[in-house]
C-alpha positions as CSV (number, residue, x, y, z in Angstrom):
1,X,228.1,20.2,-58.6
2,X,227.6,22.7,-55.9
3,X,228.4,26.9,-56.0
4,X,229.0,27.6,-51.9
5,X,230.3,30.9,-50.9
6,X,233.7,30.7,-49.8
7,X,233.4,31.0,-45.6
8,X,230.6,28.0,-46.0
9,X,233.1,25.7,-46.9
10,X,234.7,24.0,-44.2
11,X,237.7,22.6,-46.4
12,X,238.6,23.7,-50.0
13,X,239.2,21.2,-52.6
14,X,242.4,21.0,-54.9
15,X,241.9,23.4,-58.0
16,X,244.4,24.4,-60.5
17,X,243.2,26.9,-63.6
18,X,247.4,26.9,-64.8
19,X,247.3,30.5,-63.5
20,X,249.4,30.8,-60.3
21,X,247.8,34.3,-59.9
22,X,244.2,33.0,-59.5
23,X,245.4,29.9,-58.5
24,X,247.0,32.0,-55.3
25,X,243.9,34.3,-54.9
26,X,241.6,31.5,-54.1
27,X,243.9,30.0,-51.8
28,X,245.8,32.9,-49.9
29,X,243.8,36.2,-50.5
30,X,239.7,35.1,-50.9
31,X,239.2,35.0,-47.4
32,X,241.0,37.9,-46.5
33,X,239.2,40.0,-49.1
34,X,235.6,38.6,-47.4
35,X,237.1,39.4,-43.8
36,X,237.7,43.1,-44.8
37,X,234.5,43.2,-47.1
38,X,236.2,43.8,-50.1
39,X,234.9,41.2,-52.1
40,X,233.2,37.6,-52.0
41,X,233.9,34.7,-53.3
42,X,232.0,32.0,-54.7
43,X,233.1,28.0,-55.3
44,X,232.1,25.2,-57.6
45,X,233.0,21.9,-56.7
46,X,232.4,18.5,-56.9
47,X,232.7,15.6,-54.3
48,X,236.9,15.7,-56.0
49,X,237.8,19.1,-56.6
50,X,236.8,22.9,-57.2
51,X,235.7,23.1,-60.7
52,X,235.7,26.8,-60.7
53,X,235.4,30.0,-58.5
54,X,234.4,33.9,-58.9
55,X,234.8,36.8,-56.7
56,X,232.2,40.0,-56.9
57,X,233.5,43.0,-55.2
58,X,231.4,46.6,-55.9
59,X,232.6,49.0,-58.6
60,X,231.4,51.8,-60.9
61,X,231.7,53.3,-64.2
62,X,232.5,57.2,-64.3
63,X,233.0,59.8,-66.8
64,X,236.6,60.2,-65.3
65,X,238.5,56.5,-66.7
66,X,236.6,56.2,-69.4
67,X,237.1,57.8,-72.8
68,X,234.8,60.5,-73.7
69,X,233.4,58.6,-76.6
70,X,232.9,55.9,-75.3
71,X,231.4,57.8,-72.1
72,X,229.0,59.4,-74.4
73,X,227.5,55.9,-76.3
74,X,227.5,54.4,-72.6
75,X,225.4,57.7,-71.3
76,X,222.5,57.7,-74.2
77,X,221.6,54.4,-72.9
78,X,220.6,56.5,-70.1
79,X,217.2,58.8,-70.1
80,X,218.8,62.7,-70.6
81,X,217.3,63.3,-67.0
82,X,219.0,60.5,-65.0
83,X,222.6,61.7,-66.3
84,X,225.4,61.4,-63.8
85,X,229.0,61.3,-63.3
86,X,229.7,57.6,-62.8
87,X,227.2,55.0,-62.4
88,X,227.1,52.1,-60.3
89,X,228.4,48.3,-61.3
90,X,229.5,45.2,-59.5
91,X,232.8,44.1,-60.9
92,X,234.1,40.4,-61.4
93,X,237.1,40.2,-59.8
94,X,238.5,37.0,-60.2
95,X,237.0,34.4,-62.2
96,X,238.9,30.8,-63.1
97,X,237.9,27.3,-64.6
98,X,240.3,24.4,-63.3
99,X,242.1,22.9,-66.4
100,X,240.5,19.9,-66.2
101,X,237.1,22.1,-66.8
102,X,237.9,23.9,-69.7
103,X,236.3,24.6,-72.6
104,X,233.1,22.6,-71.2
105,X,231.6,25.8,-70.7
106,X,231.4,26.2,-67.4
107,X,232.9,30.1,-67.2
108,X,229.7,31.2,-69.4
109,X,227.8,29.0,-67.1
110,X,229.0,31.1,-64.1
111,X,228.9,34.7,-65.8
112,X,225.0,34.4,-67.1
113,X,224.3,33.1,-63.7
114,X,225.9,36.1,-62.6
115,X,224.2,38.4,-64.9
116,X,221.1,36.7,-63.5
117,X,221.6,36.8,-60.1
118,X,222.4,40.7,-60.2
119,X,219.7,41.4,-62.1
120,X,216.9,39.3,-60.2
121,X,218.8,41.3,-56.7
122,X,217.7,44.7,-57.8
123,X,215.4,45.3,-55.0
124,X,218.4,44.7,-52.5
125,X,221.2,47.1,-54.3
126,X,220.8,48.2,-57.6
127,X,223.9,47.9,-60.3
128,X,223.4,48.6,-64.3
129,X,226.9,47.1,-64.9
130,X,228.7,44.4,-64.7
131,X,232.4,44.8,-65.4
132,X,235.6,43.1,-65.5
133,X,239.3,44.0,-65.8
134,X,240.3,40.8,-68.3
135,X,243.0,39.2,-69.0
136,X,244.5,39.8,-72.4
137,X,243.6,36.2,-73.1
138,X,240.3,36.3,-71.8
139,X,239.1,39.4,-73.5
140,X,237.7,36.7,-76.5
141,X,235.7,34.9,-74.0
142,X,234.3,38.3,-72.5
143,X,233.0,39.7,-75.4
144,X,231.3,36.1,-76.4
145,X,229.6,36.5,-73.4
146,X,228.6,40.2,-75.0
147,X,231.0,42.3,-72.9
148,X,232.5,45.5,-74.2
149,X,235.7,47.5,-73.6
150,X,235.8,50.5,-71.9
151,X,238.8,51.9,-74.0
152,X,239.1,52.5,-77.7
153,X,242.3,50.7,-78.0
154,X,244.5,48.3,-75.6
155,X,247.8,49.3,-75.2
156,X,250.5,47.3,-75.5
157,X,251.3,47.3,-71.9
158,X,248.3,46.4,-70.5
159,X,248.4,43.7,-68.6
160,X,244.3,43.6,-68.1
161,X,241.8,45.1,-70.5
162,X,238.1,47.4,-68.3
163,X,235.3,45.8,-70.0
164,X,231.8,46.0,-69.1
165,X,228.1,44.4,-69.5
166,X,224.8,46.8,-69.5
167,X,222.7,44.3,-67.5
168,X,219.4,46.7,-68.5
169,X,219.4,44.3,-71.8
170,X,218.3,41.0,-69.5
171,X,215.4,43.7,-68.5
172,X,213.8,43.6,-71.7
């Protein structure tokens, strides 16, 4: 197994995850994203097939989407003097596991790798988040891998749910 960013792969391998949406993403909107440096993606294969792939695009929490309780708890993580308006995160855009990969853990794999790899990259550009907009049916996996919501309750609507990780606990 290999994780390549996406424009370092010459030709990408058959994956399905049984979502057309981020089936579709990896194959007609990754690059696209990368060309206008909106987001990159990243690639797990095999010598067969993708296994797996993840975008990370820049993001950030603020005072203004989220609700003021949950603002305030988020905030006294914070010393009083470093308060702000928003503050900064990197957000996991897409994130899929072919079907022939799940439930062998590979999507945990991929987001504590991620966790590390932000955390270890804080001399480049510093994040304290990470965040997500899940899936309905990928909330469970989220907050296994000790994500929280960033609403008090999820509507019925909702199509994806803002959740978020405080990386500053892998700095302890």
């Amino acid at each position: 197994m290999r994780l390549t960013k996406l424009e370092d792969i010459e030709t990408l391998k058959p994956f399905d995850c049984g979502d057309d949406d981020l089936n579709g993403f990896l194959i007609d909107d990754a690059m696209f994203y990368r060309q206008q440096m909106l987001a990159n993606t990243f690639v797990l294969e095999d010598d067969e097939q993708t296994l797996a792939y993840y975008s990370l695009l820049n993001d950030k929490i603020s005072s203004t989407t989220v609700p003021k309780n949950l603002w305030r708890k988020l905030r006294n993580t914070i010393p009083h003097e470093k308060h702000f308006s928003s503050y900064p995160a990197v957000k996991i855009g897409r994130l899929a596991v072919s079907l022939s990969c799940k439930q062998g853990g590979i999507g945990t794999r991929l987001v504590s790798g991620i966790k590390q790899m932000l955390v270890q990259q804080q001399s480049q550009s510093a994040c304290r988040f990470l965040t997500v907009d899940a899936y309905r049916a990928a909330v469970p996996f989220y907050v296994k891998n000790g994500f929280k919501m960033l609403v008090n309750e999820i509507a019925e609507e909702a199509y994806t749910i803002p959740m978020y990780y405080d990386l500053k606990q892998l700095m302890k």
